[in-house]
Every structure is written in structure tokens, then in C-alpha cells.
C-alpha positions as CSV (number, residue, x, y, z in Angstrom):
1,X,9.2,20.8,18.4
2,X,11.0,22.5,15.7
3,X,10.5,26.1,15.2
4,X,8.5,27.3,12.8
5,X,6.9,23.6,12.1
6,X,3.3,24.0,10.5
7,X,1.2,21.9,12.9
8,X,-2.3,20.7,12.7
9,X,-4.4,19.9,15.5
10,X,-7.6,17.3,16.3
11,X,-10.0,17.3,19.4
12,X,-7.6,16.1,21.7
13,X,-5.8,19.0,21.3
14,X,-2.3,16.6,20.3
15,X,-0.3,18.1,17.4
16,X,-0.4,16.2,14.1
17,X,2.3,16.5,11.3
18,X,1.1,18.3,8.1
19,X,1.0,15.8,5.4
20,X,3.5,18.0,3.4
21,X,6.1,18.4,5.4
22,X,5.5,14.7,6.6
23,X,6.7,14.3,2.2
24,X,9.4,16.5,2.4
25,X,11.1,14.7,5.4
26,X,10.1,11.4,4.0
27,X,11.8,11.6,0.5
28,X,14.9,13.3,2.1
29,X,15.4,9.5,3.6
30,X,13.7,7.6,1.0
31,X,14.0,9.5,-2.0
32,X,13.8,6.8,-4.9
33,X,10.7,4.8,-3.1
34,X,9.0,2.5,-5.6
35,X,6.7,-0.4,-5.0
36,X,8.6,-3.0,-4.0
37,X,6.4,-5.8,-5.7
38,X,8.2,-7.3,-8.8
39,X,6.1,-7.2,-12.1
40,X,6.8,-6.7,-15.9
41,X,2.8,-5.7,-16.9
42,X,0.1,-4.1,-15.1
43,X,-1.7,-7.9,-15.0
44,X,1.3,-9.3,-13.0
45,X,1.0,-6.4,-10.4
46,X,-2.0,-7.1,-10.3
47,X,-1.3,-10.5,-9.5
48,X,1.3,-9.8,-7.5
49,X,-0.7,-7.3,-5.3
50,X,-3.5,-9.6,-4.5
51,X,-0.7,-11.9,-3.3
52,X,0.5,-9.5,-1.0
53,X,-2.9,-9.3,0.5
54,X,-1.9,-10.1,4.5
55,X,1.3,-11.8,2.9
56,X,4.6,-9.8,3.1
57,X,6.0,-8.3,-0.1
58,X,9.4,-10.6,0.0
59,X,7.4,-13.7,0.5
60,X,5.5,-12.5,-2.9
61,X,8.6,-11.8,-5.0
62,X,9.6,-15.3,-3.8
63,X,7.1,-17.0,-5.8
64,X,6.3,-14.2,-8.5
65,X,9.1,-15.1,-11.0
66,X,8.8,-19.0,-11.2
67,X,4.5,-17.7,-11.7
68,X,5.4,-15.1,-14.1
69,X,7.2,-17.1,-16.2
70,X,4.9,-20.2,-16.2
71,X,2.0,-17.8,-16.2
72,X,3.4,-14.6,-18.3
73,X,-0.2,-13.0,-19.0
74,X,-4.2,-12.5,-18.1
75,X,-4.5,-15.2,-21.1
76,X,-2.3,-17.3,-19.8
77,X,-3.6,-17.7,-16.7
78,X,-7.4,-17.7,-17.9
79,X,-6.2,-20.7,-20.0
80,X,-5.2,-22.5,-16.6
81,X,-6.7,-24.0,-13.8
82,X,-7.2,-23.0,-10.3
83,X,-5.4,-25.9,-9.2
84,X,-2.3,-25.4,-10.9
85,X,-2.3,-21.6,-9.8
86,X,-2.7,-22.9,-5.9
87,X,0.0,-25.1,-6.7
88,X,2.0,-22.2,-8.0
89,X,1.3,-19.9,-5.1
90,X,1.2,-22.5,-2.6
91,X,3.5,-21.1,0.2
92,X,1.2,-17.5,0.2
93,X,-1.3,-16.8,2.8
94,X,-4.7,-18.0,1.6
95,X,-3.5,-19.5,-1.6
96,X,-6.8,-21.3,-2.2
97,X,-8.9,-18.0,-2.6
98,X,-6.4,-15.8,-3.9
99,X,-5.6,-18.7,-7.0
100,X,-9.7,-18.5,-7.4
101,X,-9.9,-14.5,-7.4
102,X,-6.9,-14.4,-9.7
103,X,-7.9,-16.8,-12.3
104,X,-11.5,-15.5,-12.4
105,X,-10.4,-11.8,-12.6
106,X,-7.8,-13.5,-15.5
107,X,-11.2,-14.7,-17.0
108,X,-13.5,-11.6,-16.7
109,X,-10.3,-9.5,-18.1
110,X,-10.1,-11.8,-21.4
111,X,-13.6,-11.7,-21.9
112,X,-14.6,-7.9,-21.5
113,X,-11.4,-6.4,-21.5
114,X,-9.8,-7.6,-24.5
115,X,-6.9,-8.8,-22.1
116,X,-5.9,-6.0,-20.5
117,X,-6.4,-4.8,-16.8
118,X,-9.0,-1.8,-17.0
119,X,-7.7,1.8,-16.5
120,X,-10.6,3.2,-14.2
121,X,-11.6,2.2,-10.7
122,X,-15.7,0.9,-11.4
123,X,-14.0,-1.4,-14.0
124,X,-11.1,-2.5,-11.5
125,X,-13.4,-3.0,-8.5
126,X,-15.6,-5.3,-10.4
127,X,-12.6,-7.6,-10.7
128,X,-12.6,-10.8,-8.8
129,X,-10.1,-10.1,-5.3
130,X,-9.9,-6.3,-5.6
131,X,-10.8,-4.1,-4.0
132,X,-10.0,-0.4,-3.6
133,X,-6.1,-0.9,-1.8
134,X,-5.6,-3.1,-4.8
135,X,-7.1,-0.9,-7.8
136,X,-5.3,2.0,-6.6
137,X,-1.8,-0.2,-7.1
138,X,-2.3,-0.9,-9.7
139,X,-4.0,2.3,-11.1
140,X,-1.0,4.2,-9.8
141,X,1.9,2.1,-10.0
142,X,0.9,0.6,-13.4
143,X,-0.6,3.4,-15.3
144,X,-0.2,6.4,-13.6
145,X,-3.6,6.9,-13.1
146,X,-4.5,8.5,-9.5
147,X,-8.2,7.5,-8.4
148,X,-6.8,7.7,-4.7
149,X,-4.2,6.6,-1.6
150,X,-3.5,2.8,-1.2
151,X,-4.5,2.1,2.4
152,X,-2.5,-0.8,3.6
153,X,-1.4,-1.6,7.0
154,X,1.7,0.4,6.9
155,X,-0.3,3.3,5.8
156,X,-3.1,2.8,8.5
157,X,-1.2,2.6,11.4
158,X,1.7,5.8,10.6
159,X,-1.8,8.3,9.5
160,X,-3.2,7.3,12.7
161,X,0.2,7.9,14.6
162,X,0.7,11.7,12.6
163,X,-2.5,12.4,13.2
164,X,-3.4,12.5,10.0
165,X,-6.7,10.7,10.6
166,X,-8.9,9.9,13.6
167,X,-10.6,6.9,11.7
168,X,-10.0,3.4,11.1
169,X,-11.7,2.1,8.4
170,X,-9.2,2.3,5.2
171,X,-12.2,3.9,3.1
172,X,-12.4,6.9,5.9
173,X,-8.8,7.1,5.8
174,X,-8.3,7.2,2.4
175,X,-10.9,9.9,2.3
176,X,-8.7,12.0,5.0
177,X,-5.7,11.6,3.6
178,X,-7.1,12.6,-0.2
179,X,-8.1,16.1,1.5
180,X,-4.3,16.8,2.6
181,X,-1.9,15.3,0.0
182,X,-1.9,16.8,-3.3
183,X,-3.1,14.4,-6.1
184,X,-0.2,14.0,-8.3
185,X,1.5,12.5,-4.8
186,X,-1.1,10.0,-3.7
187,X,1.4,7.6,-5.5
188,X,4.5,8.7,-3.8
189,X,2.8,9.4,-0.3
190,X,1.3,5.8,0.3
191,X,4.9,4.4,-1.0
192,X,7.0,6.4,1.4
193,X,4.6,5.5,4.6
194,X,4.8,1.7,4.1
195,X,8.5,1.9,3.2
196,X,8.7,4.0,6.9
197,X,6.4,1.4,8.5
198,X,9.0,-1.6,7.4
199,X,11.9,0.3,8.7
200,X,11.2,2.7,11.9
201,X,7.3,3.4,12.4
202,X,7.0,-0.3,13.3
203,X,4.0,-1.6,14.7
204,X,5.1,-3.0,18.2
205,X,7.8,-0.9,19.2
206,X,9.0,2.1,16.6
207,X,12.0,2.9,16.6
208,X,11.2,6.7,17.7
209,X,14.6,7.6,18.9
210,X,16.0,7.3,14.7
211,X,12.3,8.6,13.0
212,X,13.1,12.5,11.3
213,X,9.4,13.0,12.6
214,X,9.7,12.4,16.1
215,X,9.2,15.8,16.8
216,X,5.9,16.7,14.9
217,X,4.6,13.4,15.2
218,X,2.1,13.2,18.6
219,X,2.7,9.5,18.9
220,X,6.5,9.8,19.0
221,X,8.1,7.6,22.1
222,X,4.6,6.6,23.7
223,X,3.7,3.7,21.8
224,X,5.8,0.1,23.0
225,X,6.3,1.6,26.5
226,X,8.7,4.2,25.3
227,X,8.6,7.8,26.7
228,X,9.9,10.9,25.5
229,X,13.7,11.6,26.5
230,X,15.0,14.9,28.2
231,X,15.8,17.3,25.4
């Protein structure tokens, strides 16, 4: 353990990595994270992020541009069928429900929200497909607006593994993690996790021995069989 480290500690008496400092190291190796999803307007992240629901982000931005320019807009799509979506979005997990949540969100968004995506999370989370992991993309992402911390997968598994929660139901997460990372970072924070759950903090067998928070992370070199080398 580094000297002079700030560490937190839960009932089992295990160190857990501050969410701050977990930022600072994080942006020293990812420091121009952005959501890898591609999109033009805050209706095609919105798309594209109920795509990505169990779906990996590359698979998404496979199909996304051929969508996007068939299907450029909320009236657009309203305009189409659920067939031709699923026939769009065919090779994504679950294509049949996600081309029925999109097109009825599409609908509900032309008819009481003048075409455009709402701004606040009651108005997103009465959308078709979406729920809070998917209004707080696209509230954050696109328009800045920070209602809370997308819990994905990514971001599940590394707060459990920093100790930054002992829960694991996204919503109780979420609420954790809201307590310890400044709000004008709940963007950035989410962002940086999933980007260091692709690379290192993966979910069989993380790659501890090349994570810059191996030592203030309580998980480091026990999960996959892995133990913690001689130092």
C-alpha cells in the first residue's frame, strides 16, 4: 500500500479505494474517455444505448450508421414500422423488443415531446426501454444534464471490487456511488470504470498485475485464482 493513500474501510474490515483518488489514477491512463457509442443527436444515443443493452458497444456501432442514415431522427423512425427496425437491428441481442421499445419511445417522443428526447429523468423513464442506466446516458452524455451514475456491468463489478459498494442492485449502487463522487463527475466516473472493465478489471480474470490500483483496491490478485505476489 502506498503511503499516505486515503483509505476507506467496510465491515469486513478490507480497505476500499476512495472514489477520488480511484479519478485521479483513472484519467492519468484514460484521460480523453468518452462514450464510445456513435451518435450525431441525443435520439440516436438514445437509440444506440438501448442497443447496447447486454449487446457489446462495437457490435452497436456496427449497425448504427447503416440505422442512422436510413432512420436519421425520432420522426423518422415513428414514421416506420417495427418490422423494418428489427430488420435493421437484426444481428443485436433481442432485436425484436428493443425494435418495439425504440419505435414506441420514437412515437411517445413525437407526440408529447415535440420530437425531441426530454431533458429530465420522470420524462425519460416514462420512455418505452429506458430505464435509469439509459436516461442517465443520455442525460449526461447528450445534454450535460447529471440526474446520476450510469450503472452498467462494467461499473457494477469494478464498485464492488474497490469497495465502493457492498450492494448489488444497480439502484443501491448508484445511490453509493452518488454519496462519494462529486456531481459534476458522475459523467466522467461511470466512463472511466467501463473503459477499465474492457481493458484490465475484466470480469474472469483481471489483469491485476498491470491495474494502477492494485494496491488500494481490496480485490487486487484474488479474483480468477490469482494471489498477491512478494513485494
Amino acid at each position: 500500500m502506498r503511503k499516505g493513500v486515503n483509505m476507506k474501510r467496510y465491515g469486513n474490515g478490507e480497505p476500499a479505494a476512495g472514489a477520488a483518488l480511484v479519478l485521479r489514477r483513472l484519467l492519468k491512463v484514460y484521460p480523453d474517455v468518452e462514450c464510445a457509442l456513435f451518435f450525431k443527436t441525443p435520439f440516436q444515443l438514445l437509440v444506440a444505448t438501448i442497443l447496447s443493452a447486454q449487446c457489446t458497444d462495437k457490435r452497436v456501432n456496427m449497425v448504427t450508421p447503416g440505422l442512422f442514415k436510413a432512420l436519421p431522427d425520432a420522426r423518422a423512425f415513428a414514421g416506420s414500422t417495427v418490422l423494418v427496425i428489427q430488420e435493421r437491428i437484426k444481428s443485436i441481442n433481442f432485436f425484436r423488443n428493443k425494435a418495439k421499445h425504440i419505435h414506441a419511445a420514437a412515437v411517445m417522443i413525437m407526440e408529447e415531446f415535440g420530437g425531441e428526447v426530454p431533458h429530465t429523468m420522470p420524462e425519460m423513464l416514462r420512455l418505452p426501454g429506458v430505464a435509469r442506466k439509459t436516461a442517465n446516458v443520455v442525460l449526461g452524455v447528450g445534454y450535460g444534464v447529471m440526474e446520476g451514475v450510469v450503472v452498467d456491468t462494467h461499473v457494477r463489478r469494478l464498485s464492488l471490487r474497490l469497495g465502493l459498494t457492498k450492494h448489488h442492485d444497480p439502484l443501491k449502487i448508484e445511490k453509493d456511488l452518488v454519496k462519494v463522487v462529486p456531481q459534476k463527475e458522475w459523467e466522467r466516473f461511470s466512463l472511466l470504470l467501463i473503459q477499465h472493465g474492457r481493458q484490465i478489471c475484466i470480469a474472469r480474470k483481471p489483469l491485476c498485475e498491470s491495474c494502477i490500483l492494485n494496491d488500494i483496491c481490496p480485490s487486487a490478485f484474488r479474483v480468477g485464482g490469482t494471489s498477491r505476489p512478494d513485494r
